[in-house]
N, C-alpha and C positions, 0 to 999 in steps of 0.2 A: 318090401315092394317087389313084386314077380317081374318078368321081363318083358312084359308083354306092359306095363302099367307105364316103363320106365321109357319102353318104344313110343307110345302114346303121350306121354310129356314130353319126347325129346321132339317128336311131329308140331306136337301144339308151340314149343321153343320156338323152332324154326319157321314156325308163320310168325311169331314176336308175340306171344304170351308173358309176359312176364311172370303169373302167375307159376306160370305149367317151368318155368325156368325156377323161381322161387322153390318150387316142393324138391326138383333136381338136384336144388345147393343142398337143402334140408336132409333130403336122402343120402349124398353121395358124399356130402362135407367130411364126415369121420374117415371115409377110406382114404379121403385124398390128405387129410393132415397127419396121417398113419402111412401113405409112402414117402410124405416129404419130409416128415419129423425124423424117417428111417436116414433119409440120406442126412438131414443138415445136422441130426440130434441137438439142435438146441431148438426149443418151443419158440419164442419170441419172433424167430426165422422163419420158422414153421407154420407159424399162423398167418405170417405174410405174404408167404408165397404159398400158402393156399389159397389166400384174397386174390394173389394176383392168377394163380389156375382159372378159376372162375370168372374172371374179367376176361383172360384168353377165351375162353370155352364160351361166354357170351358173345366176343367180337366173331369169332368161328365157326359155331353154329351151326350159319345158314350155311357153311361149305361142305358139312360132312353128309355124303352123300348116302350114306349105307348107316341110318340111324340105328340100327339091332344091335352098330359094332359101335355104340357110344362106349360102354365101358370100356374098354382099350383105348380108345382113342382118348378119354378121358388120362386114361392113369399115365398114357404118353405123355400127356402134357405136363402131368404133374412129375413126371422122372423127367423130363428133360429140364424141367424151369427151377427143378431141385438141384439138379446137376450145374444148371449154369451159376446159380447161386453161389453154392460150394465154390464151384473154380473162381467168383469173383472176389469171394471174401478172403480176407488175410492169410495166409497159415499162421498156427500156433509153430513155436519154438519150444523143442522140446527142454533145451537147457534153461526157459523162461520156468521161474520158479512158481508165478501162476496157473500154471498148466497144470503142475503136480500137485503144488502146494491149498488148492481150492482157494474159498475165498477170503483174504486173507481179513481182511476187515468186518467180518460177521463175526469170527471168533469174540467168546462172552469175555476171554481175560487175556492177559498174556502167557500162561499157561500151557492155553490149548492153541496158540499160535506157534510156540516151538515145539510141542506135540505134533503139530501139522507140520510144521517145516520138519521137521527131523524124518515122519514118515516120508515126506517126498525126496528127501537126500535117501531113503533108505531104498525106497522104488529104484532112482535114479542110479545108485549105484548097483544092484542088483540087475537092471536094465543095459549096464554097461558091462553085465561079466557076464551076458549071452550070448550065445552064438550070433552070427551077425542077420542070418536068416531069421532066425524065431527074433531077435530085437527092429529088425525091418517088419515083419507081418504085426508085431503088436502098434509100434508105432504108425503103422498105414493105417490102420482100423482105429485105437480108440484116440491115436491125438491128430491124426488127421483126417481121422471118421472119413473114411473111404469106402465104398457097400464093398463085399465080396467079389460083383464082378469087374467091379474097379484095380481090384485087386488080382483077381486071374489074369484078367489084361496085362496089368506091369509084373506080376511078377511069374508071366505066361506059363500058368498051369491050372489045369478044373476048378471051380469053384470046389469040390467034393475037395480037392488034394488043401488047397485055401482053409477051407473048415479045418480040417487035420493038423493043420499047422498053428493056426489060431489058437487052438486044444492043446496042443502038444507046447506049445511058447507060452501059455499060460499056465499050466502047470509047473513048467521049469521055474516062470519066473514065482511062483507060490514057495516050491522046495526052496529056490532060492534066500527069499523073505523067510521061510521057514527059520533055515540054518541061520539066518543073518541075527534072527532073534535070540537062536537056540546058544551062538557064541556070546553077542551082547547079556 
């Protein structure tokens, strides 16, 4: 859909189309569960609060005065409602053996549940012979799934310098896991 099509449904939205609102969801559904899934990374979350984007953006609407600028104003809604999300739900613990350990009751025997338990003691200790730097940027990102510039912010430097670090602390902790094998 070109932008000139998408200007024209969001017109027809804003008299109460429903219809002209319906093709909207249809077209714009995938980017918007594709910014929220980015921040909450878990789907379940994701598909909720992209229901609730779209109930925002129906109640809204009629207020947006400068219809051309719906995309943006769209994917605001979806980083903010992603955001509050994240900040409302629990944090994981990273010394929480669930975290590391996946899920612990799908495993087919008991086998591969101490296979998984021992890789996440092996993660875990590995993660605690890091520098405290590279052990804070991994844990911001994948066990408290925080975006990047989440992460600039607290630990006030570029998202560019963020990326570097990420790269750079997952790698150590690879060599880490590496050596951990290579002695076991």
């Amino acid at each position: 859909m070109n932008e000139t099509e998408l200007f024209n449904l969001v017109r027809l939205a804003q008299c109460g189309s429903r219809e002209a609102f319906n093709r909207i969801v249809q077209e714009t559904e995938t980017m918007v569960f594709a910014i929220v899934f980015r921040r909450l990374r878990n789907r379940a979350e994701a598909l909720e609060v992209t229901q609730d984007v779209f109930i925002q953006v129906l109640r809204k609407i009629g207020q947006l005065r400068e219809p051309d600028r719906f995309g943006g104003w769209l994917r605001r809604i979806a980083v903010r409602l992603a955001i509050n999300r994240a900040v409302r739900r629990p944090r994981e613990i990273l010394n929480d053996n669930t975290v590391l350990g996946g899920m612990r009751g799908n495993s087919a025997n008991p086998f591969e549940r101490v296979v998984a338990s021992e890789n996440a003691a092996c993660v875990r200790e590995c993660l605690g012979t890091l520098r405290d730097l590279d052990r804070r940027t991994l844990v911001a990102f994948y066990f408290e799934g925080r975006s990047l510039q989440e992460m600039s912010a607290e630990f006030d430097s570029p998202v560019g310098t963020i990326k570097r670090r990420l790269h750079t602390a997952r790698n150590r902790l690879r060599d880490k896991l590496s050596d951990l094998q290579l002695v076991g």
